[in-house]
C-alpha positions as CSV (number, residue, x, y, z in Angstrom):
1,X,100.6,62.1,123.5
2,X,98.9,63.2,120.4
3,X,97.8,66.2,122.3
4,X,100.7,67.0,123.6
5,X,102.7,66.6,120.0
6,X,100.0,69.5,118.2
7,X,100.6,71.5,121.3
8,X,103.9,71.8,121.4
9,X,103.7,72.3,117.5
10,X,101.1,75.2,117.4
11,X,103.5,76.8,120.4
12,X,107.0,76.2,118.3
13,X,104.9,77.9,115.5
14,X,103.7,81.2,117.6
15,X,107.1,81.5,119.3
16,X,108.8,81.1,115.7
17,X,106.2,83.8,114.2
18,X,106.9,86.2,117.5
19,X,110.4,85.7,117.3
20,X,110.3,86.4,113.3
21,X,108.7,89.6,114.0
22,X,110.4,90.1,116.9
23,X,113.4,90.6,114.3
24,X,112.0,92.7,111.8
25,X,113.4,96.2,112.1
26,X,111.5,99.6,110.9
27,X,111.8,100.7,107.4
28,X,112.5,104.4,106.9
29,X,111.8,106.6,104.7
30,X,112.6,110.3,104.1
31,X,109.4,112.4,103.9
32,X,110.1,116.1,102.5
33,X,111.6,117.5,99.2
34,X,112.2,115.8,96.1
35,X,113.4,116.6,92.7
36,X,112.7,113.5,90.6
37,X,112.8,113.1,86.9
38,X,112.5,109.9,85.0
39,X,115.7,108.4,83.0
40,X,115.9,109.3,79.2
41,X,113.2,111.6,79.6
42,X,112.9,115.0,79.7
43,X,111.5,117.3,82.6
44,X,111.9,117.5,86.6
45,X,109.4,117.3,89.0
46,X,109.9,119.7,92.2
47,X,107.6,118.5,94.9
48,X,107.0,117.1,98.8
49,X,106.7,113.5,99.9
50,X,108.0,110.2,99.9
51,X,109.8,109.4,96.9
52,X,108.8,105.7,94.9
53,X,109.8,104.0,92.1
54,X,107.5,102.0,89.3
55,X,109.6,100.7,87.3
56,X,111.7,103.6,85.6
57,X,109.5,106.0,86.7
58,X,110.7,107.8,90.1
59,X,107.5,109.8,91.8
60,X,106.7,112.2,94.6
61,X,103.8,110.6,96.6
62,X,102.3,112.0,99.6
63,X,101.4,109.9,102.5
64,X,97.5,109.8,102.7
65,X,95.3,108.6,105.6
66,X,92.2,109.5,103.2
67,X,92.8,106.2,100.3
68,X,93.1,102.3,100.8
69,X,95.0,101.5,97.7
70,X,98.0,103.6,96.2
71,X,96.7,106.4,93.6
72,X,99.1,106.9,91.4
73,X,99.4,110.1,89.0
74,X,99.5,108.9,85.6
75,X,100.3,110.5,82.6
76,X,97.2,111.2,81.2
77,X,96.1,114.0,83.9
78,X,99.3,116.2,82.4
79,X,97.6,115.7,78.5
80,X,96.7,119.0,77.0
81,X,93.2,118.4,77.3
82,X,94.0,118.1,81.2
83,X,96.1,120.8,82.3
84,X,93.6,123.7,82.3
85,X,95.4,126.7,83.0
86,X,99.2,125.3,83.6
87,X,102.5,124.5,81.5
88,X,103.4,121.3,81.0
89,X,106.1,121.5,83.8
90,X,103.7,123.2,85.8
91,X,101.9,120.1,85.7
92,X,104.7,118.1,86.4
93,X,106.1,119.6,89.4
94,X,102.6,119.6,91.0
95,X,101.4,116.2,90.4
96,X,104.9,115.2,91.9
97,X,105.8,113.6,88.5
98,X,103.4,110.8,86.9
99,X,103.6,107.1,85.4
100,X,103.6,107.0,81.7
101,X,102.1,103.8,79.6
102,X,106.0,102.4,79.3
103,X,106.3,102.2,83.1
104,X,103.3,100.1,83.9
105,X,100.5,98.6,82.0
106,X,96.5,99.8,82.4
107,X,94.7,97.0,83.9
108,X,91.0,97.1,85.0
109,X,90.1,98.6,88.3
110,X,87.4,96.2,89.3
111,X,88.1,95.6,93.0
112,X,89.9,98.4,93.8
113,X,86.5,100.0,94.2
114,X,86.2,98.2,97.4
115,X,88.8,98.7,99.4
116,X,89.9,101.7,97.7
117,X,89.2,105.5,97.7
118,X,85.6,106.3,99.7
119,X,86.2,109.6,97.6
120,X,82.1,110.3,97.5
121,X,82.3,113.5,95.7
122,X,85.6,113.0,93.4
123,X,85.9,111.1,90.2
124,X,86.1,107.5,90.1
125,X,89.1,105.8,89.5
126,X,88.5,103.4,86.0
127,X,92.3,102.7,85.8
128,X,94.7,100.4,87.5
129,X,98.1,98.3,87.4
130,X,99.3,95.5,89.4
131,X,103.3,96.9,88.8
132,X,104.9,97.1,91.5
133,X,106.1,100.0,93.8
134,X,109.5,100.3,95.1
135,X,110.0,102.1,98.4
136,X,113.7,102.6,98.7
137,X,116.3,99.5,97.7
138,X,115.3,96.5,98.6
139,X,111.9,97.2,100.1
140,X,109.0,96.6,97.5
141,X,105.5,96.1,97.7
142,X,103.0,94.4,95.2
143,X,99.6,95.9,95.3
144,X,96.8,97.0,93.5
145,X,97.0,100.4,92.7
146,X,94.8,103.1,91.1
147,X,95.8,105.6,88.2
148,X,94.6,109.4,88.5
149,X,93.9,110.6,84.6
150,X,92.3,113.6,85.0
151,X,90.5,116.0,87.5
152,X,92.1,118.9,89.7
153,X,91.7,117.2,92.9
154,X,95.0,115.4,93.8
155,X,97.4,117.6,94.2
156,X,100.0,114.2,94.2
157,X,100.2,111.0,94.0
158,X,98.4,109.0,97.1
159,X,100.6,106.8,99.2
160,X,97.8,105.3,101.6
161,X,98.1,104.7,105.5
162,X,94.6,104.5,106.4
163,X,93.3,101.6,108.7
164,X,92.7,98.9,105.5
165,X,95.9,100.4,104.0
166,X,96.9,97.6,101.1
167,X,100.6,98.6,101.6
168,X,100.6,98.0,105.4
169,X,98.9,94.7,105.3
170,X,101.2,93.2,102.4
171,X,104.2,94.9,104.1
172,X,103.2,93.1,107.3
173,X,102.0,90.0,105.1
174,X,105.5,89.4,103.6
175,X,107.3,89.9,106.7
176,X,109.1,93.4,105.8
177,X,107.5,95.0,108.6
178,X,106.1,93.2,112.2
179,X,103.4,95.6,112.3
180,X,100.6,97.7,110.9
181,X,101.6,100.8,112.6
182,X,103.8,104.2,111.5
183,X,105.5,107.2,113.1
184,X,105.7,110.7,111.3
185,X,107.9,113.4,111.2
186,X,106.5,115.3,108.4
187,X,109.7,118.0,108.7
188,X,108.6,121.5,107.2
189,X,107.7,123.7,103.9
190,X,108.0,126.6,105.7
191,X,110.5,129.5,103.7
192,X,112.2,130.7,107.2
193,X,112.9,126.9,108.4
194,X,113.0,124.1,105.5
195,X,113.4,120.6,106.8
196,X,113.2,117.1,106.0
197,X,110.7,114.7,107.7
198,X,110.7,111.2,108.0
199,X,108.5,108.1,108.0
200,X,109.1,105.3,110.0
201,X,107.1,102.2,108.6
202,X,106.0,99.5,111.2
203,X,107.6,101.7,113.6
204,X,108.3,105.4,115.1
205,X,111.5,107.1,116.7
206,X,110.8,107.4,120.0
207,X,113.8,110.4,120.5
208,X,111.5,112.7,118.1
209,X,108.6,113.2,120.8
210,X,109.8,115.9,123.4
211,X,107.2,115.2,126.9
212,X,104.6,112.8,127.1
213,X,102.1,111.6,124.5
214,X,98.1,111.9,124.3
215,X,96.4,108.3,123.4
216,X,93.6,108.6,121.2
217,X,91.1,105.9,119.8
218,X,90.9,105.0,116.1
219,X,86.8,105.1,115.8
220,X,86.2,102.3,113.1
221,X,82.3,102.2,113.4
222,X,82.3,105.9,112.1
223,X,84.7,105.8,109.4
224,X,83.6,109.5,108.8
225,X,83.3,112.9,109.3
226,X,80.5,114.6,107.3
227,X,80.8,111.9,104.6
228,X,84.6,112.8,104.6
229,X,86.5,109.7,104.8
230,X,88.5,110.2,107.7
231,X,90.9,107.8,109.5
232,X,92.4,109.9,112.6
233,X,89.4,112.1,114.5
234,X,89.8,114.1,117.6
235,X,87.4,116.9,118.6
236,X,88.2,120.6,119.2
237,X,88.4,122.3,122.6
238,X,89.0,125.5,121.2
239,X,90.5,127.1,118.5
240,X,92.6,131.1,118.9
241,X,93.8,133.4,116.6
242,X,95.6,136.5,117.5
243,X,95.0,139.2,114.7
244,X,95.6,142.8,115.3
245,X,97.0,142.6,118.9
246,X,93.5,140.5,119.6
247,X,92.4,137.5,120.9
248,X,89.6,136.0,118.2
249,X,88.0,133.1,119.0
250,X,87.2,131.2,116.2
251,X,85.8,128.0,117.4
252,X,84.5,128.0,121.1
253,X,84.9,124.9,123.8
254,X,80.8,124.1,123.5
255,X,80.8,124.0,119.4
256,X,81.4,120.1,119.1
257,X,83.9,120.5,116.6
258,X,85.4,117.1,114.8
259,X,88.2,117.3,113.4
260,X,90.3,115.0,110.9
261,X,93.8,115.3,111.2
262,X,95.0,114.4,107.3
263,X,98.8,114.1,106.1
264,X,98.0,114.6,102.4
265,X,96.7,118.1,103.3
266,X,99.2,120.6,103.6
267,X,96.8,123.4,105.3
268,X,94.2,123.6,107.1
269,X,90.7,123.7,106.5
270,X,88.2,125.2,108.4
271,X,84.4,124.8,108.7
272,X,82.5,127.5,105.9
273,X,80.9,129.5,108.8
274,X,84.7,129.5,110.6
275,X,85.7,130.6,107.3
276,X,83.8,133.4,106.5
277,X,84.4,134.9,110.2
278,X,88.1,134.7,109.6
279,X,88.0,136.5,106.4
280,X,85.9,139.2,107.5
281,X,87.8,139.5,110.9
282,X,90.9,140.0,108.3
283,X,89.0,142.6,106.1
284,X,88.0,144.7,108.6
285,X,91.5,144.6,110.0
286,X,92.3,146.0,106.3
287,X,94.3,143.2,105.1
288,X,93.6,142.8,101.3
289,X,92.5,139.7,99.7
290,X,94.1,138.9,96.5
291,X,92.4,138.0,93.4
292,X,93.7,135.6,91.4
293,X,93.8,136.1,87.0
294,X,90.3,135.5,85.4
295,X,90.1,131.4,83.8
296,X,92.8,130.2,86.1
297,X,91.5,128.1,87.9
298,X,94.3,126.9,90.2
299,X,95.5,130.4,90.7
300,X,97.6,131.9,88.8
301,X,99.5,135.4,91.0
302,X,101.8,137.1,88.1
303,X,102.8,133.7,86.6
304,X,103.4,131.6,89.6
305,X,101.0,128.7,90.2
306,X,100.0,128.2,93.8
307,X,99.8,124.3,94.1
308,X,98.3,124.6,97.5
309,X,95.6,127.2,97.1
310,X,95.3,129.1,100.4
311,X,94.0,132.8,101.6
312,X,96.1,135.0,99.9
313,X,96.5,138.6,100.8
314,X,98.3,141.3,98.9
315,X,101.4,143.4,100.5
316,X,101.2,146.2,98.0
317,X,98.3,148.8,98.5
318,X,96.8,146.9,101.9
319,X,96.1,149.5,104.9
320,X,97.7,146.1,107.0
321,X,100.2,143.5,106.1
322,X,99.1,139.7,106.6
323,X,102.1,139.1,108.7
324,X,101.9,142.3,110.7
325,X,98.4,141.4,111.6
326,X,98.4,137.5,112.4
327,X,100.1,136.9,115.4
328,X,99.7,133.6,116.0
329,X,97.1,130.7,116.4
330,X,96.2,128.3,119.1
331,X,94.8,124.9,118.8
332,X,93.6,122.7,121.9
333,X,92.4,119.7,121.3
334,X,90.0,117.4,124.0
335,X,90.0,114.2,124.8
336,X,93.7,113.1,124.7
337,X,94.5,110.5,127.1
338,X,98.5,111.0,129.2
339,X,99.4,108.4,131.3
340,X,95.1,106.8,131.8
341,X,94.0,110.3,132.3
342,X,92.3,112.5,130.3
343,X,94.4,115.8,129.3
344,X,94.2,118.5,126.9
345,X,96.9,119.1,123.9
346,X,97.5,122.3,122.9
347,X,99.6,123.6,119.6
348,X,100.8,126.7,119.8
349,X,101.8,128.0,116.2
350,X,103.5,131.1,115.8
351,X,103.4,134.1,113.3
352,X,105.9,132.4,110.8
353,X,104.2,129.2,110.9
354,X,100.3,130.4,110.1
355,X,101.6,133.1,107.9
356,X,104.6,133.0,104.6
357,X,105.0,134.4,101.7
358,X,103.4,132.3,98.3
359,X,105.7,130.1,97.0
360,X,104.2,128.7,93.7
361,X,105.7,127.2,90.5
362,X,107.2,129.7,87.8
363,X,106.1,128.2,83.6
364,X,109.3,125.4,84.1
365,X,107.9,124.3,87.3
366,X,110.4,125.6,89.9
367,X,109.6,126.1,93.1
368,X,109.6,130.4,93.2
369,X,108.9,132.8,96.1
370,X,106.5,136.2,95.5
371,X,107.5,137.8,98.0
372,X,104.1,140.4,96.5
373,X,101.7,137.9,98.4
374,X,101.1,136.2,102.1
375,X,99.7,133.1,102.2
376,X,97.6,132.1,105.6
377,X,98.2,128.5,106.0
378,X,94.2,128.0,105.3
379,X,92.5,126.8,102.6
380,X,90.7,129.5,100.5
381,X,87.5,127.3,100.4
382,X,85.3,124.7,102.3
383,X,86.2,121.0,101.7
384,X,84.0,117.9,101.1
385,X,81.6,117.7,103.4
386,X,82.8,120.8,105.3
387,X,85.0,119.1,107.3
388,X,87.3,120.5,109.6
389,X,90.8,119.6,108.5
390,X,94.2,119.7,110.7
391,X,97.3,119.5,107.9
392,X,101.0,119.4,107.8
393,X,100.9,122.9,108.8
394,X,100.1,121.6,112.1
395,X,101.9,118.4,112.3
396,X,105.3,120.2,111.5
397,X,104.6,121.0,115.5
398,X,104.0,117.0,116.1
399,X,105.1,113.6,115.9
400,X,102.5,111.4,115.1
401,X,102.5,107.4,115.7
402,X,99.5,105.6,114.4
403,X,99.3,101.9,115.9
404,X,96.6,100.1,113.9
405,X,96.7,96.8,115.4
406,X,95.9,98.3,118.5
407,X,93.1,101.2,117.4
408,X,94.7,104.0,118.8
409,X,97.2,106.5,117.7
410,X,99.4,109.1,119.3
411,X,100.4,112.5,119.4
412,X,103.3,114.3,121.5
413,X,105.4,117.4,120.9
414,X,107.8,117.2,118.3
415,X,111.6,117.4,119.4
416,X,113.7,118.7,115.9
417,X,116.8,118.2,117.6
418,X,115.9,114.7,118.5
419,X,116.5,113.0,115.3
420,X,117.8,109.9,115.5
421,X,118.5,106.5,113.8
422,X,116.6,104.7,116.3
423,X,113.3,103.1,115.5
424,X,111.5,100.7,117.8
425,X,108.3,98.9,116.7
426,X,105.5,98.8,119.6
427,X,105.7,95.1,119.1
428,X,109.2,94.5,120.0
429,X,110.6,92.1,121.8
430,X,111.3,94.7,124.3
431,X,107.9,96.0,124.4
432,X,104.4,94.5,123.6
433,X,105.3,90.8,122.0
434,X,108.1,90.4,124.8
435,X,105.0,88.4,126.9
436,X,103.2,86.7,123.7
437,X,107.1,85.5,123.0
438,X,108.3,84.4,126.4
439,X,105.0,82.6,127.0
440,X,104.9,80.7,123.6
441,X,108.6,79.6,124.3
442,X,107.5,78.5,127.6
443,X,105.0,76.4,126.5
444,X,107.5,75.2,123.7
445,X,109.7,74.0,127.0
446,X,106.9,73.0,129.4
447,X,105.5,70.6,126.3
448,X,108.9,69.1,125.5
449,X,110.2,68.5,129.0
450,X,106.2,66.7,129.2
451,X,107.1,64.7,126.1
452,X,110.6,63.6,127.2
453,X,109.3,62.2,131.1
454,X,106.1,60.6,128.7
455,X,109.1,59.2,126.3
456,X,110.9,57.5,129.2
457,X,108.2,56.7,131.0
458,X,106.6,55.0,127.7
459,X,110.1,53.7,127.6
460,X,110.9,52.4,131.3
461,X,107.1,50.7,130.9
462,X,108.3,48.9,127.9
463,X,111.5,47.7,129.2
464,X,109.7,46.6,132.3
465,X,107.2,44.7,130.1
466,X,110.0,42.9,127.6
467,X,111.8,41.6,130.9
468,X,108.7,40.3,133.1
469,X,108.0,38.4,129.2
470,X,111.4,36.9,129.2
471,X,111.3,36.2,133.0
472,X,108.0,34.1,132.0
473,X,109.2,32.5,128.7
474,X,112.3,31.5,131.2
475,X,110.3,29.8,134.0
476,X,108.4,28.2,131.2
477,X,111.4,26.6,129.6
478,X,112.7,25.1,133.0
479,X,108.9,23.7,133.8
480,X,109.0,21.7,130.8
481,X,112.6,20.5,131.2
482,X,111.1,19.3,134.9
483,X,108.4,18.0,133.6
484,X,110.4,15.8,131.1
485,X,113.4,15.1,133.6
486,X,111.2,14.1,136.5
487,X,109.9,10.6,135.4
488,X,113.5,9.8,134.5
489,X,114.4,10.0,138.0
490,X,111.5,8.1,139.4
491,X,112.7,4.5,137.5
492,X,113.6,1.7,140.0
493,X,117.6,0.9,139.6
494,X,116.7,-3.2,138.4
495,X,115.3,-1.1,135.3
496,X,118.7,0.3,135.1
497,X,120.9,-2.8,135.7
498,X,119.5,-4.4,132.1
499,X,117.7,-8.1,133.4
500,X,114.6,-7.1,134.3
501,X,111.6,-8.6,132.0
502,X,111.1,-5.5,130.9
503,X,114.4,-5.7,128.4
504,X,118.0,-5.1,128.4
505,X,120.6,-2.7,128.9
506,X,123.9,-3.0,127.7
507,X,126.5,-2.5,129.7
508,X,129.6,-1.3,128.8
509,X,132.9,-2.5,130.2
510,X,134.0,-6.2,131.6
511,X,131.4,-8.0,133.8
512,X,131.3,-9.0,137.8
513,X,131.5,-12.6,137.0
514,X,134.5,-12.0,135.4
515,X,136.2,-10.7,137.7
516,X,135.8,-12.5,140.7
């Protein structure tokens, strides 16, 4: 019986937890532009991510699979000594706002080393706070998160989704969300097509993905590529460029490419060696490379800033325009799996997606087109460890739905007109938990129809036992009234009469001799 009791208690509990999370709907969040400025204060921020709140500081942070903890742009990093080469708003707009000393206080950052940033070749984080970070209303999460105070290297604030992401596991911790999993829609920064994205947190909207999906694995024993932390790999069939009315191959099916595909990157990086044979395929096309002003290091084209630093090529005095030249680009990736079988995905990205004009920020930090220079959607230089690096660039042609709990994550064509209110979590009670739940609940019933038959049984038995007692105690009581009757009725009648020797008797009422 004890048995049965914790068994049906640890069952109640799991069918309780599964129905709890059964319950728990996606949280959404819009992913794409935001103008944010912080109450009382002066100066607006015009940047790209997912908007958050720290106390009365609103900031831009972009979702990032390359961080553990949230890394949070503090005030510090926009200080005079800091901003090398930019205005004040400048700064502003491309750090997506920042956290000032009112807004949240400096704590230590001992242990957020550990499950934090794996950012080998950056500077470490020394700064922290413990306030917490609001979402959107009503959703809030209390985590440890770092503060960014100076360096060049973060273009925004870091909102992290990797595999140990602190804001997934306290999310899923406190119940807000039933699962460590997302779905992206990072929308588009494009000048011919703007759009908003979204992102769906313990979650993804199914109605965005247009044909099937490819399965990939999340690789947790090598947490790398080239000592670039890197949570979502796949490898590279191929990848095309069309330039000049050709087809250039710039990384062939037997290279072995690795690729990460990272959200806080907007372009694309490509191996040096790739590099260099794209710019000279480019030169000797005659497009022409622009040089940026001498001691600005972030880039400075006729007093814009370009916040994402890319190949820039001039319109003015080039024997070939940028756009006239790049057709489009191709990128197949190996290894997917549709339906159990392995199957390529290939990304077709045409001329307006690989190629736009710079859009940079003017000295007060709006957003301003120079229509004077063409931006390839590449990165102008290697990154750490030479890594190959897919961006937002490419995404914008993707919905992406990472699924943590289960190591894999998924990648299908994107459907824009698809957008829709409807998020599921792989975990529903219409999907993965629907078995965990009905068999938990089963074993709830199974273990309380057991206890009831023991109960009557243990009850029936005990009835049983109190009558066969009383039945006993009965025949007991008339053996001893026997027993003490019995020698009564054995005495001769004389004894009765009252003259024996053995005493008298009286007897009541008149006697025989008188009446005869």
């Amino acid at each position: 019986m004890t048995g049965l009791f914790y068994l049906f208690c640890g069952a109640l509990l799991v069918a309780i937890a599964s129905s709890t999370s059964c319950d728990l709907p996606p949280i959404f969040v819009t992913f794409g532009a935001c103008n944010v400025s912080t109450p009382g204060r002066d100066g607006t921020a015009y940047s790209y991510g997912v908007l958050l709140a720290v106390n009365q500081a609103q900031i831009c942070a972009t979702p990032s699979t390359f961080v553990t903890s949230p890394l949070l742009e503090h005030e510090d990093v926009c200080s005079e000594q800091n901003r090398i080469g930019m205005t004040a708003a400048q700064c502003r707009s491309r750090r997506g706002n920042y956290v000032t000393k009112e807004d949240a206080e400096i704590v230590s950052a001992e242990g957020l080393a550990q499950q934090s940033t794996n950012m080998k070749f950056l500077p470490p984080i020394d700064k922290s706070t413990r306030a917490p970070i609001q979402l959107q209303l009503g959703t809030t999460v209390s985590v440890h998160s770092g503060f960014i105070t100076s360096g060049d290297q973060h273009a925004n604030s870091h909102f992290p989704l990797n595999e140990d992401s602190v804001v997934l596991a306290e999310m899923k911790r406190s119940n807000q969300i039933a699962s460590s999993e997302f779905g992206l829609d990072v929308g588009s920064q494009s000048v011919f097509s703007p759009r908003n994205g979204r992102l769906v947190m313990g979650g993804l909207q199914p109605a965005m993905i247009k044909g099937p999906r490819w399965e990939f694995k999340i690789d947790r024993s090598k947490p790398d590529i080239n000592s670039r932390a890197c949570a979502l790999k796949v490898d590279i069939r191929h990848v095309h460029i069309g330039i000049g009315g050709r087809d250039v191959e710039l990384i062939a099916p037997d290279s072995d490419t690795r690729v990460c595909i990272e959200i806080y990157d907007r372009l694309m990086r490509l191996p040096s060696t790739v590099l260099r044979a794209l710019k000279d395929e480019l030169r000797n096309e005659g497009a022409k490379e622009a040089v940026a002003q001498e001691g600005k290091p972030e880039g400075r084209f006729g007093g814009i800033l370009d916040t994402e630093p890319g190949l820039l090529y001039e319109t003015a005095g080039a024997r070939a325009n940028l756009s006239d030249l790049v057709q489009s680009m191709q990128i197949t990736i190996r290894g997917g799996l549709v339906g159990g079988k392995e199957a390529d995905l290939t990304v077709d990205l045409g001329n307006e997606d690989v190629v736009q004009p710079l859009v940079g920020l003017n000295e007060n930090g709006v957003p301003t087109v120079n229509a004077s220079l063409e931006k390839l959607m590449v990165y102008h230089q290697r990154g750490i460890g030479d890594a190959a690096v897919l961006g937002r660039a490419f995404l914008e042609k993707l919905y992406l739905h990472v699924d943590y709990d289960n190591n894999v994550f998924y990648l299908g064509h994107i459907d824009v007109g698809g957008q829709s209110q409807l998020a599921v979590s792989s975990r529903s009670c219409n999907g993965g938990t629907k078995s965990v739940n009905s068999l938990a609940w089963l074993i709830v019933l199974t273990v309380l129809l057991a206890l009831v038959v023991s109960a009557l049984l243990a009850l029936a038995w005990y009835l049983f036992r109190k009558q066969r007692a009383q039945l006993k105690m009965l025949q007991a009581e008339v053996q001893s009234t026997r027993e003490r009757l019995l020698p009564l009725l054995e005495r001769p009648s004389s004894d009765l009469d009252g003259d024996g020797r053995g005493g008298t008797m009286p007897v009541m009422g008149p006697s025989r001799a008188a009446g005869r």
